[in-house]
C-alpha positions in Angstrom: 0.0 0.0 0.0 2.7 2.7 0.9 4.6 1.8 -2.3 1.3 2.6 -4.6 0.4 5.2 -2.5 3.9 7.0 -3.1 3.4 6.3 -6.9 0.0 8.2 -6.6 2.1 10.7 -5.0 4.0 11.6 -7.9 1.1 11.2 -10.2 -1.0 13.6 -8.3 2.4 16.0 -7.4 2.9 16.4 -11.3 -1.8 17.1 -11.6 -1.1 19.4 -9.3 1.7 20.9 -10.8 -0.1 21.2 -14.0 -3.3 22.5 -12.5 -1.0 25.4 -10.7 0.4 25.9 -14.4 -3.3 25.8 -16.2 -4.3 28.4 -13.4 -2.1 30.6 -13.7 -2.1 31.2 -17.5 -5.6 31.4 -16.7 -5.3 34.4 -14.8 -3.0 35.8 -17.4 -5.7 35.3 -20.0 -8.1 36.6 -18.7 -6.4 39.5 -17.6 -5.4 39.9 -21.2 -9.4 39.7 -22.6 -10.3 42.1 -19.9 -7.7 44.4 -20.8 -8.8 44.0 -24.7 -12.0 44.6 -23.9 -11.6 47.7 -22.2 -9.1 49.2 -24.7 -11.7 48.3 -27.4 -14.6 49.6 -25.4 -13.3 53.2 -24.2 -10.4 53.6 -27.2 -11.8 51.9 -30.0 -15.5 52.7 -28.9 -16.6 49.6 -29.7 -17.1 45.9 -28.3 -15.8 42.6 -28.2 -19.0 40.5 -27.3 -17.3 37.5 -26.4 -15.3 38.9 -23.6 -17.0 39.0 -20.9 -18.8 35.8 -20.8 -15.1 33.9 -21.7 -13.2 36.0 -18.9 -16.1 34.5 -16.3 -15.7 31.1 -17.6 -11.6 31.0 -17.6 -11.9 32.9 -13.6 -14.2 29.8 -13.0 -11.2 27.6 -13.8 -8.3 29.2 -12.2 -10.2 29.5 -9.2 -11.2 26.1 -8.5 -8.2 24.4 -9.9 -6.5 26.7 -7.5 -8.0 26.1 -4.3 -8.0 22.0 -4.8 -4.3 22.8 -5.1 -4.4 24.6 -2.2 -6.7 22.0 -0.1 -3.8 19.1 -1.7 -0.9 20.8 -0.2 -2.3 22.1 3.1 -2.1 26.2 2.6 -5.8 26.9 1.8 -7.4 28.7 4.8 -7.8 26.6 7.8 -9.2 27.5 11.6 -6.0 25.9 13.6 -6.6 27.4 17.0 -8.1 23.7 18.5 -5.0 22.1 16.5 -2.3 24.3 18.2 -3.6 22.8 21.4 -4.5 19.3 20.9 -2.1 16.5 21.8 -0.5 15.1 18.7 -3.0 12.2 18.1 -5.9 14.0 18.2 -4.2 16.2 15.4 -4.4 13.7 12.8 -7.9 13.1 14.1 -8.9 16.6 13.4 -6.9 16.8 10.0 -8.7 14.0 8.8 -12.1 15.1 10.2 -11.8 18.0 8.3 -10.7 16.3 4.8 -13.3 14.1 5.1 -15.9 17.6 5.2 -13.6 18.5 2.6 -14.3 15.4 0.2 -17.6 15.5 1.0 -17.9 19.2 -0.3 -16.3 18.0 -3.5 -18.3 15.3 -3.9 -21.2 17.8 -3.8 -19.3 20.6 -6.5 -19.8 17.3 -8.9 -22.7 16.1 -8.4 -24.6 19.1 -8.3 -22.5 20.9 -10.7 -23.5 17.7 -13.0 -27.0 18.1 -12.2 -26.8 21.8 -13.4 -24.7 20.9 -16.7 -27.4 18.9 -17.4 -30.1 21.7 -17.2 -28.5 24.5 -18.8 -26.9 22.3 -21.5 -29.9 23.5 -24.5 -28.9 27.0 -23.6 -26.3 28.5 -25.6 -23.7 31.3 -23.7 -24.2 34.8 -25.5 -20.8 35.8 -26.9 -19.5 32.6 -27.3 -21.7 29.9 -28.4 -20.7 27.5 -26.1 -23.4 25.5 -24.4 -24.5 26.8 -20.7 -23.1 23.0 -19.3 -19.9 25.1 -19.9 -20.1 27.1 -17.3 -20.3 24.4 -14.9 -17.4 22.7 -15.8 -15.2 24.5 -13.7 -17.3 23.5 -10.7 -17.1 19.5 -12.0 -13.6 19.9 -13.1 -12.6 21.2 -9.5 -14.6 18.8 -7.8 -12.9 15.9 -9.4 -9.8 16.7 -8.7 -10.5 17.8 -4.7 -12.2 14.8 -4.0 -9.0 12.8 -5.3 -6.5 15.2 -3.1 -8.5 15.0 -0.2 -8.9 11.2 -0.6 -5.1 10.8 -1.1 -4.5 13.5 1.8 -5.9 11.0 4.4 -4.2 7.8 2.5 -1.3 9.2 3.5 -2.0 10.2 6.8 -3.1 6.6 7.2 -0.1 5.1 6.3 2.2 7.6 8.2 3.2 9.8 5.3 2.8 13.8 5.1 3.4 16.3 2.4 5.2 19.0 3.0 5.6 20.8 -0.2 5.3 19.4 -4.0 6.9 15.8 -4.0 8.6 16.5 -0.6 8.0 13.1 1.9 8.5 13.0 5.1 7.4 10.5 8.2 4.6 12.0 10.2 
């Protein structure tokens, strides 16, 4: 189990890695669209229709991916006060308490995001054509991959093995 479970390691470092990369040229992008469409709106006095809706839909992305990152290596926001007292085997306890609310909370971005894919997907986005399952994909797409930190976050607790930072092992 720990040998697999330090292969999934890797495999999830590097979809982490990736999803930190995806994000942040996110961000760039759509700063770039905004920035087009206000030079176009105020200099060029006209419009780029497809701006908005695409800038919305890329934020959607860089957002989630971001914060399953975040949840995967331990720096999204957490309320620690209880954990700076507890004795150390009721730490793991607690961090495993909370990845468990955690998972469960992804679980939910998919199936509900799902659910809502499915009822928006006749309806086209103005702008861009894309069908309105679109702009749930973020939600799914997030979901996914939170679910499959979280789950591998308490693997390794089971198993005695902690994350420090990207690829970084170290006994707990």
């Amino acid at each position: 189990m720990r040998d697999f479970l330090l292969a999934a390691e890797r495999l999830t470092s590097r979809l982490a890695t990736a999803a930190l990369y995806i994000a942040g040229a996110g961000l760039v992008l759509m700063t770039v669209i905004v920035f087009a469409q206000v030079f176009v709106r105020y200099i060029l006095n006209n419009s780029l229709h497809w701006a908005e809706p695409l800038a919305v839909l890329i934020m959607g992305w860089f957002i989630f991916l971001g914060a399953a990152v975040g949840i995967r290596e331990g720096s999204h926001l957490s309320f620690d006060v209880a954990l700076h007292y507890a004795p150390g085997w009721m730490k793991s306890v607690f961090h495993t308490l909370s990845d468990i609310a955690i998972g469960a909370f992804g679980f939910g971005m998919v199936w509900y995001g799902w659910l809502l894919a499915e009822k928006a997907a006749s309806n086209v986005i103005p702008g861009i054509g894309l069908s309105r399952a679109f702009d749930f994909a973020p939600i799914i797409g997030g979901g996914v991959i939170l679910v499959l930190f979280t789950l591998e976050r308490i693997l390794r607790r089971a198993v005695g093995l902690q994350t420090l930072r990207f690829g970084d092992l170290v006994e707990e």
